[in-house]
N, C-alpha and C positions, 0 to 999 in steps of 0.2 A: 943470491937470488931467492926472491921469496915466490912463492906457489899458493893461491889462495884456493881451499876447497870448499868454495861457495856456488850454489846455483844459484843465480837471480830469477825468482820469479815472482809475480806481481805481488804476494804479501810481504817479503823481502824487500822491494824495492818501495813499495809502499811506508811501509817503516823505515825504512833509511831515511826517505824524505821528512817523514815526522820527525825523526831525531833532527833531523839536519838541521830543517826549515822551519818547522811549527804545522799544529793539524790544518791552517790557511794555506798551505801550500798540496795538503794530499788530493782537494777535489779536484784540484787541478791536475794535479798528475794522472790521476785517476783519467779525468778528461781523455788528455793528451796521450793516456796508453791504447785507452781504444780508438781516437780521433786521433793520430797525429799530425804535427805542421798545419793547428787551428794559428789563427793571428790573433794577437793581446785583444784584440775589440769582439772576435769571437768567444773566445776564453771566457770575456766577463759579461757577455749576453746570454752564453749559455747556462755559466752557473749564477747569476744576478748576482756578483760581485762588481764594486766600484772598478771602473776603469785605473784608477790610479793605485789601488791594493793590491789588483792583478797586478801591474807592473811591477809594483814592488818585493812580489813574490816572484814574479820570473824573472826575474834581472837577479834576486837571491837565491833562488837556484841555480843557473847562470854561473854567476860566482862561485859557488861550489861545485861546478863543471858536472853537473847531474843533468842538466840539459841544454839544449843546442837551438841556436837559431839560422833561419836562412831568410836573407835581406834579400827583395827583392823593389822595383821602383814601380809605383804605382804613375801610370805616364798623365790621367785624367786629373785626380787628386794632386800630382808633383810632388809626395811625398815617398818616405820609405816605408815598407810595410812588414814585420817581423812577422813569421812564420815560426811556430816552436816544435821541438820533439823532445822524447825524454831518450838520455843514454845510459840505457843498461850499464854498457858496458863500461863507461865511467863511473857507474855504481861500484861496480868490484874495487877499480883505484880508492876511490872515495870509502868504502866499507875497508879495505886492508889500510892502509892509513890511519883510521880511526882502532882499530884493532892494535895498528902495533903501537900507537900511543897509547893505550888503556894496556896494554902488557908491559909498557916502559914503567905506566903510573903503579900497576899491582905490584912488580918487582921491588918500585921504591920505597913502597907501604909495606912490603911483605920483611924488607931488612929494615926499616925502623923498628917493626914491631917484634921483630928477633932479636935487635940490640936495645931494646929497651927494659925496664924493670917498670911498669903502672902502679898505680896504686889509686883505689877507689874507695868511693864512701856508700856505695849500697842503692845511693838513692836517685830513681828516674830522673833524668833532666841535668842531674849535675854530668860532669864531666871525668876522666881517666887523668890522672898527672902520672909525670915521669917522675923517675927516683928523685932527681936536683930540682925540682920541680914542689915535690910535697916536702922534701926538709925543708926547703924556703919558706911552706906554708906551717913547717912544724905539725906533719902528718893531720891538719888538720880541714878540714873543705869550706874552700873560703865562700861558699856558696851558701850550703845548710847548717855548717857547725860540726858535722859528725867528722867521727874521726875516720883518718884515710887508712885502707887496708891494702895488702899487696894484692893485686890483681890479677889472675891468672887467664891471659890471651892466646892462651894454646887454641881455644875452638876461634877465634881468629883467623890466626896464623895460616890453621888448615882448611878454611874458605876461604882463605887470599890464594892458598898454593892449589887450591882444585879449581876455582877459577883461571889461573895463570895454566893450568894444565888442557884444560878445554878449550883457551884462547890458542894455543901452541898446538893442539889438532886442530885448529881452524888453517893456520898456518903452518908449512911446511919449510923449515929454515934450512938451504943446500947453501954449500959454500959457491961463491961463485962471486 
């Protein structure tokens, strides 16, 4: 069982949707936190967005279950008329999720970079090879010419592992 100890409050949920969605998705949210259960033709009246980009923002929020609709039938018009709201609390799933993938991804990077030996040439722009890597190139950087030196990624290492440490008090791992 995992435990997340997050508060969602509007700057929190606000940026989740940017990560999520792109910054076309936050005036909406923004919208919809203080307005909620506007309809898509509200939505893009309000903020003068095209009727068809709002939709395509809220049906990709939608999809990442950050917000909710309620269908209701319009009996004059005969059609159906989507009503929106934003879920918090689908934000926490969606936020813990996204947390214990980016702590699967640091873990994986943190043991590459512990079983590895680098070796660099100094200079901005080029790139780190591994041991079997630069003897193939003959210690040499096929990029600039210079020759490649061992590489020492200890201050790496220790911003992979305090990152990984700060995501792990975000979450609280109980057996269960």
């Amino acid at each position: 069982m995992i435990i997340l100890l997050i508060i969602i409050d509007e700057p929190t949920a606000i940026k989740t949707i940017e990560l999520a969605a792109g910054k076309g998705a936050v005036e909406i949210v923004k919208l919809l936190m203080r307005k909620p259960w506007l309809t898509d033709e509200e939505i893009a009246n309000i903020l003068k967005i095209d009727i068809k980009e709002t939709r395509k923002i809220l049906h990709r929020l939608h999809e990442l279950s950050l917000i909710s609709y309620d269908v209701a039938r319009d009996v004059k018009l005969g059609r159906r008329i989507f009503k929106w709201n934003v879920q918090t609390s689908q934000m926490i799933g969606f936020i813990k999720v996204a947390l214990q993938k980016t702590l699967e991804r640091l873990r994986l990077k943190l043991e590459y970079e512990q079983s590895h030996q680098f070796y660099y040439c100094g200079t901005p722009g080029c790139r780190k090879y591994t041991f079997e890597e630069s003897v193939n190139k003959l210690f040499k950087c096929p990029t600039c010419g210079k020759i490649l030196e061992l590489y020492d990624n200890s201050k790496i290492i220790e911003a992979i592992k305090e990152k990984i440490s700060q995501i792990e008090k975000e979450l609280i791992e109980e057996p269960g």
